[in-house]
C-alpha positions as CSV (number, residue, x, y, z in Angstrom):
1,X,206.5,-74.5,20.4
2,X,204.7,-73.6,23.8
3,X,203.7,-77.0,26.0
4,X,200.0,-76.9,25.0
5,X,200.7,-76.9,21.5
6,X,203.4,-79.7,22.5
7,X,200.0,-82.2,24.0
8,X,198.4,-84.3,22.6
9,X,194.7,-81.8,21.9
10,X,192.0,-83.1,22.9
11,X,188.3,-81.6,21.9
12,X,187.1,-82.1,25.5
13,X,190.3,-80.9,27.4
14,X,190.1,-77.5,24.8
15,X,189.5,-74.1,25.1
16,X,187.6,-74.8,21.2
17,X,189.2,-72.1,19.7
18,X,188.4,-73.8,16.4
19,X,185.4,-72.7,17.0
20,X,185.8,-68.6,17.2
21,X,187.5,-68.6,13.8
22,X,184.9,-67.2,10.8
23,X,182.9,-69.9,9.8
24,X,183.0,-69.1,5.8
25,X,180.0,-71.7,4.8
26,X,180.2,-72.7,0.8
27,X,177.1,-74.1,-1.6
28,X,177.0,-77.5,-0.3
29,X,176.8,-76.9,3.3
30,X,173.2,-77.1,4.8
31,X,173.2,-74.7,7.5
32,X,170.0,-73.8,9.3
33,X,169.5,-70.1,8.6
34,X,169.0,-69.1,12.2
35,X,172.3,-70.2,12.8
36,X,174.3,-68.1,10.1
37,X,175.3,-64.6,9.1
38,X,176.4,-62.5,6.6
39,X,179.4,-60.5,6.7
40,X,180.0,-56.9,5.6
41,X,181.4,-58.5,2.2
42,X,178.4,-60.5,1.8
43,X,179.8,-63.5,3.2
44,X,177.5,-66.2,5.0
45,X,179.6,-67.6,7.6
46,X,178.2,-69.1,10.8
47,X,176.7,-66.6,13.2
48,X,178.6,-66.3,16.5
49,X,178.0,-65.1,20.1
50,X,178.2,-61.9,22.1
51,X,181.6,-63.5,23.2
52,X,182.6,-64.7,19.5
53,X,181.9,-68.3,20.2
54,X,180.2,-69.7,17.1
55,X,176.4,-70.0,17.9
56,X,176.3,-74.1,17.4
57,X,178.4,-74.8,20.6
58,X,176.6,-76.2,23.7
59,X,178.7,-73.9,26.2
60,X,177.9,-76.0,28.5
61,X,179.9,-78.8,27.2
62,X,181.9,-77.2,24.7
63,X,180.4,-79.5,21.8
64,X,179.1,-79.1,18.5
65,X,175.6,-79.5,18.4
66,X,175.0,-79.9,14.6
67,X,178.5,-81.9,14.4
68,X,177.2,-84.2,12.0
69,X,175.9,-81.6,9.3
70,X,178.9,-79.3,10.5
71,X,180.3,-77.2,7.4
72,X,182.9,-78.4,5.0
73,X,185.8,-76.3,7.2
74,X,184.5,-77.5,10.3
75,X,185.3,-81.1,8.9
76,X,188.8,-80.0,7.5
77,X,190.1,-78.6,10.8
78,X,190.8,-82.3,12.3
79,X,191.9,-82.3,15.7
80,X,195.3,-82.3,16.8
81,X,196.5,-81.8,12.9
82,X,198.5,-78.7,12.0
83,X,196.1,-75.8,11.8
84,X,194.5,-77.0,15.1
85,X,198.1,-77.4,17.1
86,X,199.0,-73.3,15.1
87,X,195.7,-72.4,16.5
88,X,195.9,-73.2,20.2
89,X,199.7,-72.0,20.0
């Protein structure tokens, strides 16, 4: 395991990759349509960036600005648990 998957992650101290992954919203999450996309497949995921960052990030603080009403991934991806620690790796 390298030594930043070895830290303790931190949201603030991040590079967010969290939030490049596709966003895949379901039924219950109440996204505000200028914010999502649909894939090739049909898929509405969370629009993203010309640099792939997911359009709801405040770049200038690397936060979440609809973190409260985030989709039902976003709340499933807890920081510093095993998919975040994989993902930074």
């Amino acid at each position: 395991m390298s030594a930043v998957a070895d830290e303790a992650p931190l949201c603030s101290q991040c590079d967010a990759v969290c939030c490049r992954l596709t966003v895949v919203l379901q039924a219950g999450d109440r996204i505000p349509a200028h914010l999502t996309a649909y894939t090739d497949a049909g898929l509405e995921v969370m629009a993203r960036d010309a640099e792939g960052w997911c359009v709801a990030v405040d770049p200038a603080h690397m936060r979440c600005t609809i973190y409260d009403t985030r989709p039902q991934i976003c709340r499933r991806f807890v920081m510093a648990g095993p998919y975040c620690r994989a993902e930074r790796a």
